[in-house]
N, C-alpha and C positions, 0 to 999 in steps of 0.2 A: 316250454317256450321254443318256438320255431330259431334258427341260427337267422333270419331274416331280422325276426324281430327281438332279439336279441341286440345285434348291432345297434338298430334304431337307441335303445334305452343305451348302451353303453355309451352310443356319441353323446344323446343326451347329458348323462351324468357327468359330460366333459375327462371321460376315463376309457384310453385305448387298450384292449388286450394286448400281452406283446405277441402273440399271432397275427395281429393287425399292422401291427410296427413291423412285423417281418418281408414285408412283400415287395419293398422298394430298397436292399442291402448295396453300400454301394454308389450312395447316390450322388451327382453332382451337385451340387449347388452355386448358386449364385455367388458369394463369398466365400473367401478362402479362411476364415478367422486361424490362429492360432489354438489349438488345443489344448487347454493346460489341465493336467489331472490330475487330484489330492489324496490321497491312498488316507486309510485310517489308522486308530491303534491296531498292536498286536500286527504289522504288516509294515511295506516297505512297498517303493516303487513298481519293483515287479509283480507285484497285483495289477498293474493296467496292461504286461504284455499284450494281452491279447486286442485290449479294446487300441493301442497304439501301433499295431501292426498292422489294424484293420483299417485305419487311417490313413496309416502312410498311405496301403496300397491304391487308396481312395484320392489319394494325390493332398490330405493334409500334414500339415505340420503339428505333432503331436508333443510336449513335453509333460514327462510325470518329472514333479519335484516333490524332494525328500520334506517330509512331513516331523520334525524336529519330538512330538508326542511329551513337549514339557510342560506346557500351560498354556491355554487358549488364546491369552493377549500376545504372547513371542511367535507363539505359531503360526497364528495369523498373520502377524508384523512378516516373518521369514519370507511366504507367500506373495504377500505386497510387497515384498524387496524383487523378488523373482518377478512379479508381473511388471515390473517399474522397468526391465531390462524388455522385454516385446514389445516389438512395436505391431502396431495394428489392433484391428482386432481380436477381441479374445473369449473365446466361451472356456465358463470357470466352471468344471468338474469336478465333487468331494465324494468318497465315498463313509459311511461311518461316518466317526468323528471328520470325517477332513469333511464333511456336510458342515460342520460349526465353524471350521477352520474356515471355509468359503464364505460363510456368511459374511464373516469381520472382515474378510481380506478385503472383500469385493467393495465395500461400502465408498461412496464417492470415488470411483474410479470409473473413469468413462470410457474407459476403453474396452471395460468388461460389457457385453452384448447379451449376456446369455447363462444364468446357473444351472447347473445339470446337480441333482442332486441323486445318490446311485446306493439304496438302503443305509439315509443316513438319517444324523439331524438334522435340523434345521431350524435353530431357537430364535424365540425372538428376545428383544432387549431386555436382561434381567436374570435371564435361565441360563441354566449350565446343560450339559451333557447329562451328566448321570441325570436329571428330570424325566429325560424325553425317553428314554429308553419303553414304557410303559409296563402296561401291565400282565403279569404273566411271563415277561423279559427273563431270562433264563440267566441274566443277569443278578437277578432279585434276590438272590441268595445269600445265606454267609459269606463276608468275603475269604474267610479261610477257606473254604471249600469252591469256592473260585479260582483263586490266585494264590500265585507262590509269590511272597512279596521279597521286596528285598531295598533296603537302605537307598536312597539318591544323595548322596554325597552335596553340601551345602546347603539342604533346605529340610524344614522338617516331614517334604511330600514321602511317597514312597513308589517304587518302582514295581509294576504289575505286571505277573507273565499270569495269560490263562493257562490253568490248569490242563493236561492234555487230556481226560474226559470230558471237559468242558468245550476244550477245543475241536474235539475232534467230533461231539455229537451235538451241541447247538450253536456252534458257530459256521462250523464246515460238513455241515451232514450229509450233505450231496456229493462230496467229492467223495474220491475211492480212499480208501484207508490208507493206503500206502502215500498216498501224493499230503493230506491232510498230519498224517505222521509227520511230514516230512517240512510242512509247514510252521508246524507247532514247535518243532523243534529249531529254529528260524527264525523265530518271531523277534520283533524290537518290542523291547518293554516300552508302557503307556504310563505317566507318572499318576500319580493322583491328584494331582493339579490341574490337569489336561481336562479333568471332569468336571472338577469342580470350581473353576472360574467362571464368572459370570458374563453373558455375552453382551455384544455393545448393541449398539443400533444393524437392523439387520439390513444388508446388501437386499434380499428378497422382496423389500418393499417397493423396488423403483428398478429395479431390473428381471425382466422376466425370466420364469423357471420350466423348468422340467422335473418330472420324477419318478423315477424307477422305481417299483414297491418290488418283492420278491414273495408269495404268498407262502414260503417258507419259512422267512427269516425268524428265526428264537431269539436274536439280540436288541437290533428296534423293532418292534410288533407291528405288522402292518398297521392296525389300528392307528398308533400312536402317529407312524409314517402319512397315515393319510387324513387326519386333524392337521397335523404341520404344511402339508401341501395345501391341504385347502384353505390356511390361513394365506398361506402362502400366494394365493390362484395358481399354482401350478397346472402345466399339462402334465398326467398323470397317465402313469401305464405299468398295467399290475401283468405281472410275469408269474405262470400258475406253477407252482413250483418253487427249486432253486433252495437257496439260505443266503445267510449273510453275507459270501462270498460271491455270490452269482455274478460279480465282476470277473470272478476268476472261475468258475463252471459256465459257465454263458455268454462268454463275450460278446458273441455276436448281436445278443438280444439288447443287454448294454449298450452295445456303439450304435444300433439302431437309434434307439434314446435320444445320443449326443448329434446322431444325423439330424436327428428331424430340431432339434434346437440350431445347428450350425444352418440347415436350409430355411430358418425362419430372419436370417439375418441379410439387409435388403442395402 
């Protein structure tokens, strides 16, 4: 197939390559909104350096807030306390789980303009987490042989660190050894509550989306990632490459993403 026509079918499919999303970094837009970005399990804020440096210097106002990883209904609740403090507009960024965390947060809040969703979930009313991961999810395994688990103190959930095999070859397979080592050893434990709550009414029905696939990713399966978008109607842009982290191997391809949802705000 010609690169000519090639294009044609991908706009068709309503699906941008991110070579496509690449050619405008930087861009100004019309509105200023606020940035707010939701990190997932197994992670912490400094997963968005890179896409929140690339903002500032883009002249916006970026905040990553701390993703709590206890149970879907608090987390989200956290989220909506944080958004309740900005004023203006706001495009709402999750990656992973913090994809589920955004759906709930956002729901009837009008001030959110915009969900960027960045290899995550994105359920709808009923589903938890652990559902959506799909099939082949490198998830799908024993959890012994996943996770080192460990007690959460007052409830009967438990607390999850991945495994550093697990961590280091399908969650973070792209990064260099040494950096992905170094994460895993870092990591905030994810409860088992965090998965298995059920989600509410989703934000994505009545605010539009975006969404990053990573054709790498071993944790949510592209597959699963692009049924969810398209229940979703998301603008959708598959990234050839990458893994579950590609927020944090490819920023720039990311903030491209959350450009073209902030430049869609009028």
């Amino acid at each position: 197939m010609s690169k000519s026509l090639l294009a044609v079918v991908v706009m068709l499919a309503g699906v941008v390559p991110a070579h496509a999303a690449e050619a405008a970094p930087g861009r100004v837009c019309p509105v200023k909104p606020t940035v707010v970005l939701v990190h997932g399990a197994w992670a912490d804020t400094s997963s968005w350096a890179g896409e929140v440096a690339a903002l500032q210097r883009s002249g916006y106002t970026a905040r990553a807030v701390g993703n709590p990883l206890r149970d879907l209904t608090s987390d989200a609740q956290t989220v909506r306390d944080f958004l309740d403090t900005v004023r203006g507009p706001v495009v709402l960024v999750g990656h992973s789980y913090g994809g589920s965390v955004i759906t709930n947060a956002a729901t009837g809040d009008p001030d959110v303009k915009a969900l960027v969703y960045v290899d995550a979930a994105a359920p709808a009313a009923g589903e938890n987490t652990m559902q959506l991961s799909g099939s082949g999810s490198a998830l799908g395994g024993q959890p012994e042989t996943l996770y080192d688990q460990a007690a959460a103190p007052g409830t009967t959930a438990k607390d999850l660190y991945l495994k550093k095999d697990v961590f280091q070859n399908s969650f973070a397979q792209d990064l260099p050894k040494t950096r992905s080592a170094g994460l895993w050893a870092t990591q905030r434990a994810a409860s088992t509550a965090a998965f298995t709550t059920p989600s509410k009414e989703p934000a994505w029905k009545t605010i539009p989306s975006w969404y990053f696939i990573a054709s790498g990713d071993k944790i949510i399966v592209p597959g699963s990632q692009r049924a969810m978008a398209k229940r979703a109607k998301s603008k959708v842009t598959e990234f050839d490459g990458g893994s579950h982290l590609a927020l944090i191997s490819h920023p720039e391809a990311v903030t491209r993403v959350i450009e073209d949802a902030i430049c869609s705000l009028r």
